[in-house]
C-alpha positions in Angstrom: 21.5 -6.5 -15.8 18.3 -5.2 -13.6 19.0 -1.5 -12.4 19.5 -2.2 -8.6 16.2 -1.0 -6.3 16.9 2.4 -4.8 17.1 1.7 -1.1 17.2 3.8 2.2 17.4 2.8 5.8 15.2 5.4 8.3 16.2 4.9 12.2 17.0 5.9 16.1 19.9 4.0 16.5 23.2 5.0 14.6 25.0 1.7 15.3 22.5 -0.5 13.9 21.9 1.7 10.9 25.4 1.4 9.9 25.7 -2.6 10.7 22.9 -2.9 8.1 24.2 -0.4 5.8 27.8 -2.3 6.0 25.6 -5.9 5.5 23.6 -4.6 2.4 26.7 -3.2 0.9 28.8 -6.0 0.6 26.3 -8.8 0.4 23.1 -7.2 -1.8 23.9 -5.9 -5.0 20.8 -6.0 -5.8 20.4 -2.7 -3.7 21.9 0.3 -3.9 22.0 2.9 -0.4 21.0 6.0 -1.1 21.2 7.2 2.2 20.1 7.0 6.0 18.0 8.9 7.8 17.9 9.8 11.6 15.2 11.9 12.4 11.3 12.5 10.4 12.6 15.8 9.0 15.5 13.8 7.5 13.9 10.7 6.6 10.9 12.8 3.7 13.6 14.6 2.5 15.7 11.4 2.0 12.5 10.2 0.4 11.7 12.9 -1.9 14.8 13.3 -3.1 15.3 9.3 -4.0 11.8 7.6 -4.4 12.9 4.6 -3.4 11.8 1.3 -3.9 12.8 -0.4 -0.3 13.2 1.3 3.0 14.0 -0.6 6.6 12.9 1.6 9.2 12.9 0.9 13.1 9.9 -0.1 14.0 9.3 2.4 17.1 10.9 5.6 14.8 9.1 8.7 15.7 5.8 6.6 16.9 6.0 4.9 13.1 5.5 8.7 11.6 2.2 8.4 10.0 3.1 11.6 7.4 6.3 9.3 6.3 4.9 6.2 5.9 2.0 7.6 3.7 4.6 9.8 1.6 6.3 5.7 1.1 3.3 4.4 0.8 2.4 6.5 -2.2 5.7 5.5 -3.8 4.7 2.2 -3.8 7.7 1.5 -1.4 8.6 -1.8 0.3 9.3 -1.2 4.0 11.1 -4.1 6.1 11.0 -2.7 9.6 13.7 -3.3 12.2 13.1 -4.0 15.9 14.4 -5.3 19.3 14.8 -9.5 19.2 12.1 -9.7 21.4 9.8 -7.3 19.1 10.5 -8.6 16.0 7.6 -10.6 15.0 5.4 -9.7 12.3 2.2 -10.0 14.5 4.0 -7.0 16.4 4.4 -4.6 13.7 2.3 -2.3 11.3 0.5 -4.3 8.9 2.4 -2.1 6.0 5.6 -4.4 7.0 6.6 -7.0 4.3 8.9 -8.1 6.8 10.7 -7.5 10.2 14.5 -7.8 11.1 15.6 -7.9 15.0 18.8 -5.8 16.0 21.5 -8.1 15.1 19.6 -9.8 12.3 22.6 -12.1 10.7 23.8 -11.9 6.6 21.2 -14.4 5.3 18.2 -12.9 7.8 19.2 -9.7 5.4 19.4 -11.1 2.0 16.3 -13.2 2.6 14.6 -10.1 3.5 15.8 -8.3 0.3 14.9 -11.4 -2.1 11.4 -11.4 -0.2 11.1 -7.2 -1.7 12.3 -8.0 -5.0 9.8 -10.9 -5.3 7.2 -8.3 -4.6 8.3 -5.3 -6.8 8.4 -8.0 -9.7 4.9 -8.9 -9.1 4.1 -5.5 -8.7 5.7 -4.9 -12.3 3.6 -8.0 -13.7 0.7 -6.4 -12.3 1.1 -3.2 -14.4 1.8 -4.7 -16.9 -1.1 -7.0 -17.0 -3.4 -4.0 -16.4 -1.6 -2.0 -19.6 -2.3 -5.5 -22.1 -5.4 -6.1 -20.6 -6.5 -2.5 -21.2 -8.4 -2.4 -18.0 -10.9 -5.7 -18.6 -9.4 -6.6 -15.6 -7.6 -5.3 -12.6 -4.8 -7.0 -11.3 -4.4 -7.0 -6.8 -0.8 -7.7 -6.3 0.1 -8.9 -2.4 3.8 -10.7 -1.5 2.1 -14.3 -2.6 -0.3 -13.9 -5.8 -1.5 -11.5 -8.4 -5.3 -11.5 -8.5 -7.3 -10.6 -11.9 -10.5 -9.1 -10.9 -13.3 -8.0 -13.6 -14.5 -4.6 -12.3 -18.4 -5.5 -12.6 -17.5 -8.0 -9.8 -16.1 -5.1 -7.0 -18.5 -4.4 -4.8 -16.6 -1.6 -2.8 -13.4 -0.6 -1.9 -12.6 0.8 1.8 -9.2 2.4 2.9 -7.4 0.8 5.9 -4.4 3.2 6.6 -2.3 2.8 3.7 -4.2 -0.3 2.8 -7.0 -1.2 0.4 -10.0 -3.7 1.1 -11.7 -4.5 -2.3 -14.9 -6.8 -1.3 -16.1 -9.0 -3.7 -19.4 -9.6 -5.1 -18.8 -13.8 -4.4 -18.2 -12.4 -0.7 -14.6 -12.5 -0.5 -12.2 -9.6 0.3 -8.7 -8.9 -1.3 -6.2 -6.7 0.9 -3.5 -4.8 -1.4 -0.4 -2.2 0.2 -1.8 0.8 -2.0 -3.8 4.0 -0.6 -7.6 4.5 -2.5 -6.4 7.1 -4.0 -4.1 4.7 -6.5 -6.9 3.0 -7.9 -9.7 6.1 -7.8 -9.1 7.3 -11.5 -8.2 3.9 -12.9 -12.5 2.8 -12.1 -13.8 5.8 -12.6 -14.0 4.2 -15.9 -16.0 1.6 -14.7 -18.7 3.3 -12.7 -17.2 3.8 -9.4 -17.2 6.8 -7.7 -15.4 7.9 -4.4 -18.4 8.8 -2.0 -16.7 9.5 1.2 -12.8 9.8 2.1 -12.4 5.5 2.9 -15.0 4.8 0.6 -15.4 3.9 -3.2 -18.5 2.1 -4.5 -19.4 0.2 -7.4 -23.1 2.3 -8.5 -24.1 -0.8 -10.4 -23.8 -2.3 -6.7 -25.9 0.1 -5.0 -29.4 -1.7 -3.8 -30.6 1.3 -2.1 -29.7 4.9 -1.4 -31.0 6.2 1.9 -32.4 10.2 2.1 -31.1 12.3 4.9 -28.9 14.8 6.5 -26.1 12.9 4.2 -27.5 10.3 3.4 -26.0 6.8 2.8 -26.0 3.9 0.2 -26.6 0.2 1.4 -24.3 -1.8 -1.0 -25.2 -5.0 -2.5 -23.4 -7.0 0.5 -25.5 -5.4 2.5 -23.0 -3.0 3.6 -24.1 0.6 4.8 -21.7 3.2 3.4 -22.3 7.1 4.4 -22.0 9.7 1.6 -19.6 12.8 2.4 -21.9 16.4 2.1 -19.3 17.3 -0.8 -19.1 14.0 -2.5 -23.1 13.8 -2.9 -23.3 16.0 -6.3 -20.7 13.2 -7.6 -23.1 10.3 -6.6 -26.2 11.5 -8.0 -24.4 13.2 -11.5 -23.4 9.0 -11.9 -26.9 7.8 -10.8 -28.2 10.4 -13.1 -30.5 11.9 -10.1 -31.7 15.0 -10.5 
């Protein structure tokens, strides 16, 4: 039987956290409540303590704390937000969302929510898995609908986007996956990327010109101009072998 996904709920409002506590209880065993959280001081210590795999949080919680949602974000946490019935769209909430619940969201809104998460954590498990067999020959970009398999020699560039990632591709394309740079950084180090500024890492086999100056910048194959951090420059030229 699959180990039920460690689950907490973050929010203002202590009636609505306990209607969806009660509903997830007694109609989702495939999660298991490790607690709810009220305020931001709360709410990372709820998280460090559980590392969960799902978290609903109100959409308008502390201004959608920035310091939590990266500290989730790095977990590789699903978050379903929660909202007013006339807020509750996706198009109205953070992009980091894999779905949104209004107030008095009924028992099948809820469980259609949860199967939505598992969906996703079991791709995300494929997707390790893949990258484990495939010993890194290719890199798997999990979203809620597809896993991608992407040969590194074909990444142009990867830019952060909050707690997103862009990878643009060298046929012009661009893949968007929920993890921070910082998850794939060591993984294509292996593969001749290097992280040249704090939203930027480049492919150098990509690189069609580097630019002198105060900091000086790369123009990537896609024509894309990318500045180099003062502190990240040593990194650069140590991979370009420039002296």
């Amino acid at each position: 039987m699959r180990e039920a996904i460690k689950t907490i709920i973050v929010g203002n409002r202590r009636p609505e956290a306990g209607r969806l506590h009660t509903i997830l209880s007694a109609h989702c065993p495939q999660v298991a409540v490790s607690g709810i959280a009220f305020s931001a001081a709360e709410a990372e210590k709820l998280v460090s303590r559980t590392s969960p795999g799902l978290a609903f949080m109100e959409m308008d919680f502390q201004d959608n704390d920035s310091r939590l949602l990266t500290k989730l974000s790095a977990l590789d946490c699903n978050i379903i937000f929660t909202a007013p019935e006339q807020q509750y769209t996706l198009n109205q909430v953070p992009e980091l969302a894999i779905d949104c619940l209004h107030y008095h969201a009924d028992i099948k809104d809820v469980t259609n929510a949860v199967s939505k998460a598992l969906q996703l954590q079991w791709l995300k498990q494929q997707m390790h898995k893949m990258n484990h067999i495939n010993q890194l020959q290719t890199i798997a970009l999990s979203n809620l609908n597809e896993i991608q398999f992407v040969q590194p020699q074909h990444i142009i560039r990867l830019e952060a986007s909050n707690n997103y990632t862009n990878f643009f591709l060298d046929d012009g394309s661009k893949v968007t996956i929920s993890h921070t740079l910082k998850h794939y950084e060591e993984t294509l180090t292996l593969h001749g990327f290097v992280r040249v500024h704090q939203s930027h890492i480049i492919n150098i086999n990509k690189i069609r010109k580097y630019v002198k100056g105060k900091g000086g910048y790369v123009i990537m194959q896609d024509g894309e101009c990318i500045n180099i951090s003062p502190n990240r420059k040593e990194a650069l030229f140590k991979s370009l072998n420039i002296t």
